[in-house]
C-alpha positions in Angstrom: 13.7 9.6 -8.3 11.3 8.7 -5.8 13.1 6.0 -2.7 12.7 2.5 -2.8 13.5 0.7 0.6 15.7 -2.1 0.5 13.3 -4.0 3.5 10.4 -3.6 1.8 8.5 -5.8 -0.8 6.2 -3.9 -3.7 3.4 -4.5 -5.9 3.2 -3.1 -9.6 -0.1 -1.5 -8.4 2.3 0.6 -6.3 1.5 -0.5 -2.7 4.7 -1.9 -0.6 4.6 -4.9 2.3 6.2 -5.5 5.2 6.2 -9.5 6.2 6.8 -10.5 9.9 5.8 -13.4 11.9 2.9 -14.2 8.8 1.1 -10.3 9.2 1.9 -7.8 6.6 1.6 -4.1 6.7 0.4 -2.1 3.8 0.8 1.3 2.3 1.1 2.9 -1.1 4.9 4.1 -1.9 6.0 7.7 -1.9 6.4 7.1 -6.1 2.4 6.2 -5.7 1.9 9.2 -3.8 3.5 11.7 -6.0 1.8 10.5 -8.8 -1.6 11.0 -6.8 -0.9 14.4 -5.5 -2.4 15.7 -2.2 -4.8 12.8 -1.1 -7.9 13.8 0.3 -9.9 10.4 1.2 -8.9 7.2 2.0 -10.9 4.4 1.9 -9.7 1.2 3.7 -10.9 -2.3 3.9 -12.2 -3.1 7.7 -10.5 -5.0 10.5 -11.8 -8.7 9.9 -12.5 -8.4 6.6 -10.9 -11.1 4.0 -9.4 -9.6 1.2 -7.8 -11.6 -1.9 -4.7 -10.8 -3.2 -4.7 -8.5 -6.6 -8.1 -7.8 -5.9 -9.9 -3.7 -5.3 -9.8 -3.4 -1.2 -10.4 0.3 -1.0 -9.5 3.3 -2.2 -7.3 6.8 -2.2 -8.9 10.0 -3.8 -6.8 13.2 -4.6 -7.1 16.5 -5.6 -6.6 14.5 -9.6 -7.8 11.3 -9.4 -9.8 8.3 -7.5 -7.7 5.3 -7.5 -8.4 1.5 -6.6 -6.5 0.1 -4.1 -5.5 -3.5 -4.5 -5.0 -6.3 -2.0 -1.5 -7.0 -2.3 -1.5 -10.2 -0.4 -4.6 -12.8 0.7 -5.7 -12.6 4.5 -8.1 -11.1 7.3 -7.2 -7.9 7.9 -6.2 -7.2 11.4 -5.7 -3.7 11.9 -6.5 0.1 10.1 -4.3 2.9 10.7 -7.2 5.2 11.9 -4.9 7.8 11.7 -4.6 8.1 7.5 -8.4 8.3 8.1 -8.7 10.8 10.1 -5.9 13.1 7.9 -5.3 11.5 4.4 -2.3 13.8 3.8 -0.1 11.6 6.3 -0.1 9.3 3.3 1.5 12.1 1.3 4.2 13.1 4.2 5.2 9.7 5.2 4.1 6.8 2.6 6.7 4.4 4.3 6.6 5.3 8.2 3.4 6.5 9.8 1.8 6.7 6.7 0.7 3.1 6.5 -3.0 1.3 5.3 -3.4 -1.4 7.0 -2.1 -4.9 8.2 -3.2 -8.2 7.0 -2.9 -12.0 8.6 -1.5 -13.8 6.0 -3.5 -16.9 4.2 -0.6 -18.0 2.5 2.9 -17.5 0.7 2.9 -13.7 -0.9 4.9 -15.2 -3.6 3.5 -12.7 -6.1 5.6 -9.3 -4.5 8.6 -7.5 -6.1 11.9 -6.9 -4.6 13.2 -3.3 -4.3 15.1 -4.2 -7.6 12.2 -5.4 -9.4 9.8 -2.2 -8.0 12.6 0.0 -8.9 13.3 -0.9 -12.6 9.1 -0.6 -12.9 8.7 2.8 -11.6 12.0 3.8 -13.6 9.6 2.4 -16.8 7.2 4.9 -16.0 9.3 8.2 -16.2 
């Protein structure tokens, strides 16, 4: 079973948040990136972009697939991890550390996000 952090809030799309002082930081959970395989693109929204929550922001392409990725929250994005441009497989080896998409300034409550209970009993669905 792929791990859930406790600290971390989720989307059903698969993408988890980290919340502090109103900025969130985004990725795509290790379950995500099994189910992708070895990802060989990434496609991220721009620093100072606005992006709406639940809406397509970017993508990931693997060896099996081209997948959406979806704004998990609504905000200007503040910063790109250059570094999952420049080698999509740190996505793969570390969904959770350095492995990250991108942070976001918050326009808003992310009321919409699942706890690690919630993200936990979806993915468990899905098996």
């Amino acid at each position: 079973m792929s791990t859930v952090p406790d600290h971390l809030n989720y989307t059903a799309e698969h993408e988890w948040v980290s919340i502090s002082d109103g900025i969130a930081r985004v990725g795509i959970t290790e379950y995500a990136a099994e189910q992708l395989g070895d990802i060989v693109y990434v496609q991220l929204p721009e620093a100072g972009a606005t992006i709406t929550g639940g809406e397509p922001c970017g993508e990931l392409e693997s060896t099996k697939s081209v997948s959406d990725l979806f704004a998990p929250v609504t905000g200007e994005v503040v910063d790109v991890n250059q570094a999952v441009t420049d080698d999509p497989a740190v996505v793969n080896n570390d969904p959770f550390g350095e492995g990250w998409l991108f942070t976001v300034r918050l326009d808003g409550p992310a009321d919409e996000l699942l706890d690690a209970d919630e993200y936990g009993a979806l993915i468990k669905e899905g098996e």
